[in-house]
C-alpha positions, 0 to 999 in steps of 0.5 A, spaced: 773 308 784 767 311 784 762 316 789 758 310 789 761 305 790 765 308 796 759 309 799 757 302 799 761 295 801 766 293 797 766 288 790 769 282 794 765 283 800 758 283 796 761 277 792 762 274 798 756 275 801 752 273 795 756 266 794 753 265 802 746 266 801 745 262 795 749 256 796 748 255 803 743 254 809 746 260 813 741 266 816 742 272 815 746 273 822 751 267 821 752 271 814 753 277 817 758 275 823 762 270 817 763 277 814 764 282 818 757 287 816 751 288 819 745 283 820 740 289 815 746 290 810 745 281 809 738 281 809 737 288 804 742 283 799 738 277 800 732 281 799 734 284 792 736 278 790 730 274 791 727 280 787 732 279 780 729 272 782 737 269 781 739 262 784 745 261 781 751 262 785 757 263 779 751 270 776 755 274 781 762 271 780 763 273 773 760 280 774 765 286 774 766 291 781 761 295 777 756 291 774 756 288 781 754 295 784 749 296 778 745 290 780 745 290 788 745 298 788 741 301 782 741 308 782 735 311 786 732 318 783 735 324 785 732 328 790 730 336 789 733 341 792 728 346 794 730 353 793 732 357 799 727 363 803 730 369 805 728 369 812 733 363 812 740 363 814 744 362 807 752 360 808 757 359 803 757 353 802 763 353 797 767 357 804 763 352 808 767 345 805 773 349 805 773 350 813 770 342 813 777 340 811 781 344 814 779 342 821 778 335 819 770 335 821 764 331 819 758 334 816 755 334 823 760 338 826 759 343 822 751 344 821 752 344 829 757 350 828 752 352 823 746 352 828 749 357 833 751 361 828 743 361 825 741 362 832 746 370 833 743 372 827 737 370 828 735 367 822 732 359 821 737 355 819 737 349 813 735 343 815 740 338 816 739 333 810 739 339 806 744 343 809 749 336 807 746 336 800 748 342 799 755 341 802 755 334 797 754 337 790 759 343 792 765 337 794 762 333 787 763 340 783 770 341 787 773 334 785 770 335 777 772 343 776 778 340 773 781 333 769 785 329 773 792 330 773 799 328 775 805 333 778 812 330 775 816 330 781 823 329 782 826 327 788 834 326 791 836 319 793 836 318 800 832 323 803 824 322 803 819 317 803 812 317 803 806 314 808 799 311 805 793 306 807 789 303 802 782 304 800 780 297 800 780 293 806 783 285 806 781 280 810 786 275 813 785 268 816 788 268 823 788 264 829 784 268 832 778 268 826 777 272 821 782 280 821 779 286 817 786 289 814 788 295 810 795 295 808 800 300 809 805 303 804 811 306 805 815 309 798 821 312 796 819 317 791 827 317 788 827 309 786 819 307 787 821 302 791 815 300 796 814 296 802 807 295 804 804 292 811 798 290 813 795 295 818 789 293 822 786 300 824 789 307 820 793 309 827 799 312 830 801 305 834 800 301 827 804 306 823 810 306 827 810 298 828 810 298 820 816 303 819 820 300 825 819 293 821 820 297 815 827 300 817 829 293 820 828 290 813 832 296 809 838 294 814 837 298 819 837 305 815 832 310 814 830 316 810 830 324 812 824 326 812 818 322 811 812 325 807 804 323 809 797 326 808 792 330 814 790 322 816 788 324 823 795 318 826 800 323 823 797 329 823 792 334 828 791 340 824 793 343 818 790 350 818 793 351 810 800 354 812 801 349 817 801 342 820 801 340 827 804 333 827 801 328 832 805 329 838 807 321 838 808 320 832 813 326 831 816 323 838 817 316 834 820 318 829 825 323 832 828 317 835 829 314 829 833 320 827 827 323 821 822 329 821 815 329 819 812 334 813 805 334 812 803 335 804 798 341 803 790 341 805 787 337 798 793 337 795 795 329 795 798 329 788 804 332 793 806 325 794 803 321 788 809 316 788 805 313 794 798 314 792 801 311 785 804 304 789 798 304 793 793 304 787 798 299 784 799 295 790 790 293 790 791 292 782 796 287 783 793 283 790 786 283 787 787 276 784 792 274 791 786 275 796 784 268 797 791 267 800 790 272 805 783 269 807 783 262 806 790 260 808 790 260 816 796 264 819 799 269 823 798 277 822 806 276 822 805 271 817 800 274 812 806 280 812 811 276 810 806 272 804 805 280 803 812 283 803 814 277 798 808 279 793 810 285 792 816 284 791 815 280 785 809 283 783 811 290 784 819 290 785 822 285 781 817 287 775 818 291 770 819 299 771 818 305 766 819 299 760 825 296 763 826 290 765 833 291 768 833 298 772 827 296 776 824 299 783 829 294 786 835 296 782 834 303 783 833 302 791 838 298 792 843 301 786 842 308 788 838 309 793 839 303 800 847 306 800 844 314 802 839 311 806 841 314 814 844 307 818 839 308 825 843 309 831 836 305 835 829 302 832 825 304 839 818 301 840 812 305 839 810 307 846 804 312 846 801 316 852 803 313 858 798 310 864 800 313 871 798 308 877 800 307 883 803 299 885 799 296 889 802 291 895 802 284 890 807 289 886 802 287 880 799 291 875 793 290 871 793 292 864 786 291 860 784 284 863 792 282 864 796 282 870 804 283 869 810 284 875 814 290 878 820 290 883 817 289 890 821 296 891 817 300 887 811 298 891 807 304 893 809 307 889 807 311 883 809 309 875 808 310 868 805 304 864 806 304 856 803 299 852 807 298 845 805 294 839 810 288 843 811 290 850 809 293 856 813 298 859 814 301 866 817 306 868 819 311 874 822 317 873 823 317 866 827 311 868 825 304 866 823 299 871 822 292 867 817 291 861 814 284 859 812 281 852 804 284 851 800 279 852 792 280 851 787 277 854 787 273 862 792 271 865 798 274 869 806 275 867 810 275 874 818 275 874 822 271 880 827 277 880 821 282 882 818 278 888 822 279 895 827 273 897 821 270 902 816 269 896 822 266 891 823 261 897 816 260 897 816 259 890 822 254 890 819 249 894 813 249 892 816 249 885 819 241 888 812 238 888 810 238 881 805 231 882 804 227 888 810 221 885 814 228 887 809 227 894 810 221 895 818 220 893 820 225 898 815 223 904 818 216 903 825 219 903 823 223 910 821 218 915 816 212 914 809 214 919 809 220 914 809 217 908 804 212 910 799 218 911 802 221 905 801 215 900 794 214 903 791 220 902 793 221 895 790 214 894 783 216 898 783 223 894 784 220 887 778 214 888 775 220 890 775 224 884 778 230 888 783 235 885 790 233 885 793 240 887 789 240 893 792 233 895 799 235 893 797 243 898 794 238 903 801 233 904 806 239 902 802 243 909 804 236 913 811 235 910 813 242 912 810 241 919 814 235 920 820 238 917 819 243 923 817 239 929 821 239 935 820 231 936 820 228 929 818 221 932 812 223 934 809 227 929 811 221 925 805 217 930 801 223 929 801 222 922 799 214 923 794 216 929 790 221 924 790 214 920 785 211 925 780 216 925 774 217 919 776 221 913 774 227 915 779 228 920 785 226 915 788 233 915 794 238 918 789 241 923 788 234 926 795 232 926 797 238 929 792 237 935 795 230 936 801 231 935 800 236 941 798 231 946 804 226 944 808 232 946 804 233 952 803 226 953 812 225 953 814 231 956 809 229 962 810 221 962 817 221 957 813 216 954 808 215 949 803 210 945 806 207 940 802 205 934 804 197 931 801 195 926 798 198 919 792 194 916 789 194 910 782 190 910 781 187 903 775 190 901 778 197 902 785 200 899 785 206 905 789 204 910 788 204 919 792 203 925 791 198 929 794 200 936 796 194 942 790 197 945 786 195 940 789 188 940 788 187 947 780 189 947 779 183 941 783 178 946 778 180 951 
């Protein structure tokens, strides 16, 4: 691909966004948000294709990458490059873009370094567009000083594997919208044989849940050595003799039994088998990608669609014009046999998170609530966070790990809470919906019951909520459970029925039961109440006491 296109959205995406302004009613934004790119590069498109005055939307399908770019991107008229003064500070530039790979810098990281070394010298510095033309023709003349080339390697079976992403991104369907992916290649250079994944960011946590599947899937075996270039997720520096591995990618995969190397600064052709199944991989998906965009699935899912294709499509087919000792032959004659079986397959932990655990003996990681056992209360932890888990530790010892979960919520295990929560938890676990309220009022005593049955018939006519109905019953029931004189909590229970609605409570019947208790324990007797009515225009039910019937007779 070349320069230009590199610099610019890919053909699919551009054929994507063209189909969207021509044949639907879409603003630029909505076209935007559906296609992942900024509001402007939308309208820039939308502009150029009213210029060219092209309405039909098939003119864009038939278009090769290039002539697509040709069209939306015509060459702009190169700019000159004034010819520098003495008074200037005129560096190398040739050394310049060799300390910008080395240190994996941009090119305004070093027209800042550039700066400070104009100020000691005293001399007036190149300006910055300037400054990053010079260093782009100087990297354009690097890369055609010489013909392409390809270093014919050969490699022992068993030993080394090769770790790549892919230029082009994919977009998958998921269940969460639209997912941005690249894919991620593992190769083993002896037979070829590739394994691919997508990856949704070029990291240390995506590379290691690839290779841990990746091992999973060759029958718990791996190679010796795995080779990758100077990506930023496997390597910090490399300063030319040599490289300084990502300290949690080296931890990984020296649990998995393997070392890193890293190839040599600007030298990709070290691991060409990779870089060749990459290629070789977007060459053969092109025509797949509306299985990946149109077909809703997992991220887990559109893996599995991924790895079946390649399979087929790369290592089931053909290899160096033989039908029979294909990639797949190769790996599996020669190749899985040599592979080193995996003691472990460790979960990908990163950097931990120090915190102290707070008296809920929960921790919340991102927006996510998850248990720790109740021992550990202030006490301090370490929380790792891997692709699947959340890992606590204390001492270097595990404590417990949850399934990660991403979003709100709360992840609490029984065996993490103190045996008073737990029982609190039980019986609250008893009383799932008010027919659970009312079968076991009923089955305690007959006042009780009456309240229950009546206050969730009031609640519900009332449109009020049923787990505040059913708290509301579980207080009463339990203050019945420990009275001293059940019978009389049981005519408190039918004595709240005769007052108004707002009195229809665990407070009101506490406050009556008291005066029955006093009333008894003074008098060892008490009012009796006879008779529940329930008035026909009315479902709610009341009390009518002796008393009540004396003064209608009067």
């Amino acid at each position: 691909m070349s320069s230009k296109q590199n610099s610019y959205l890919s053909a699919a995406k551009l054929k994507v966004i063209c189909a969207n302004i021509l044949s639907s009613s879409f603003s630029s934004r909505h076209i935007a948000k559906i296609t992942r790119v900024s509001p402007t590069s939308v309208e820039r498109i939308r502009k150029k294709i009213k210029e060219l005055k092209i309405n039909d939307p098939m003119t864009f399908n038939h278009m090769s990458p290039q002539e697509l770019y040709n069209t939306l991107y015509p060459l702009a008229p190169r700019k000159t490059v004034r010819s520098d003064s003495e008074s200037k500070n005129l560096p190398d530039f040739y050394e310049i873009v060799e300390k910008i790979h080395e240190n994996k810098q941009t090119i305004k990281d070093s027209y800042k370094d550039y700066l400070y070394d104009s100020q000691l010298k005293q001399l007036t510095p190149l300006s910055l567009s300037y400054y990053s033309a010079r260093v782009n023709e100087i990297e354009k003349k690097l890369k055609g000083s010489e013909p392409e080339y390809y270093y014919a390697q050969f490699f022992p079976y068993g030993v080394y594997a090769q770790l790549d992403f892919s230029g082009d991104k994919y977009e998958l369907l998921t269940y969460n919208g639209r997912v941005s992916c690249w894919i991620m290649a593992i190769c083993f250079p002896a037979s070829y044989y590739v394994y691919a994944e997508f990856v949704t960011a070029q990291s240390t946590a995506e590379s290691c849940r690839v290779i841990g599947n990746a091992c999973r899937y060759i029958e718990n075996r791996h190679p010796s050595v795995l080779v990758v270039d100077n990506a930023r997720c496997w390597v910090n520096r490399h300063n030319g003799a040599e490289a300084v591995i990502n300290e949690n990618f080296a931890y990984y995969i020296q649990q998995l039994g393997m070392c890193a190397e890293a190839c040599p600064v600007r030298h990709p052709q070290a691991k060409s088998a990779v870089e060749s199944s990459i290629g070789l991989i977007e060459r053969r998906l092109e025509a797949k990608r509306n299985e990946f965009s149109n077909n809703q699935r997992t991220i887990s899912e559109h893996n599995k669609v991924l790895t079946g294709l390649v399979n087929s499509l790369i290592n089931q087919a053909p290899f160096r014009k033989s039908s029979e000792k294909t990639r797949e032959y190769l790996f599996k004659t020669h190749e899985l046999p040599l592979l080193t079986v995996a003691s472990k397959i460790p979960q990908y932990q990163g950097d931990g998170i120090s915190m102290i655990v707070p008296q809920s003996y929960q921790i919340q990681i991102n927006e996510h609530y998850y248990s720790v056992p109740y021992l550990y209360i202030g006490k301090r932890v370490d929380v790792y966070t891997s692709n699947d888990y959340i890992i606590v530790k204390y001492e270097g010892k595990e404590i417990c790990r949850h399934l990660r979960t991403d979003g709100e919520g709360r992840t609490v295990v029984d065996s993490h809470k103190p045996e008073a929560h737990q029982n609190i938890d039980r019986k609250n676990r008893i009383y799932n919906s008010t027919d659970d309220v009312i079968e076991i009022s009923k089955s305690l005593d007959d006042g009780l019951y009456r309240y229950c049955i009546s206050k969730i018939k009031f609640d519900k006519n009332n449109n009020r909520s049923e787990k505040i109905t059913i708290r509301s019953c579980i207080a009463v029931i339990n203050g019945f459970k420990r009275s001293a004189y059940k019978f009389l909590y049981s005519e408190a229970c039918l004595s709240v029925l005769n007052m108004s609605t707002n009195f229809w409570n665990i407070y009101s019947i506490q406050d009556l039961y008291k005066q029955l208790e006093d009333q008894y324990q003074h008098d060892q007797q008490y009012e009796h109440q006879t008779e529940i009515f329930r008035p026909q225009d009315d479902d709610s039910a009341y009390i009518r006491t002796t008393e009540n019937d004396e003064n209608q007779e009067n």
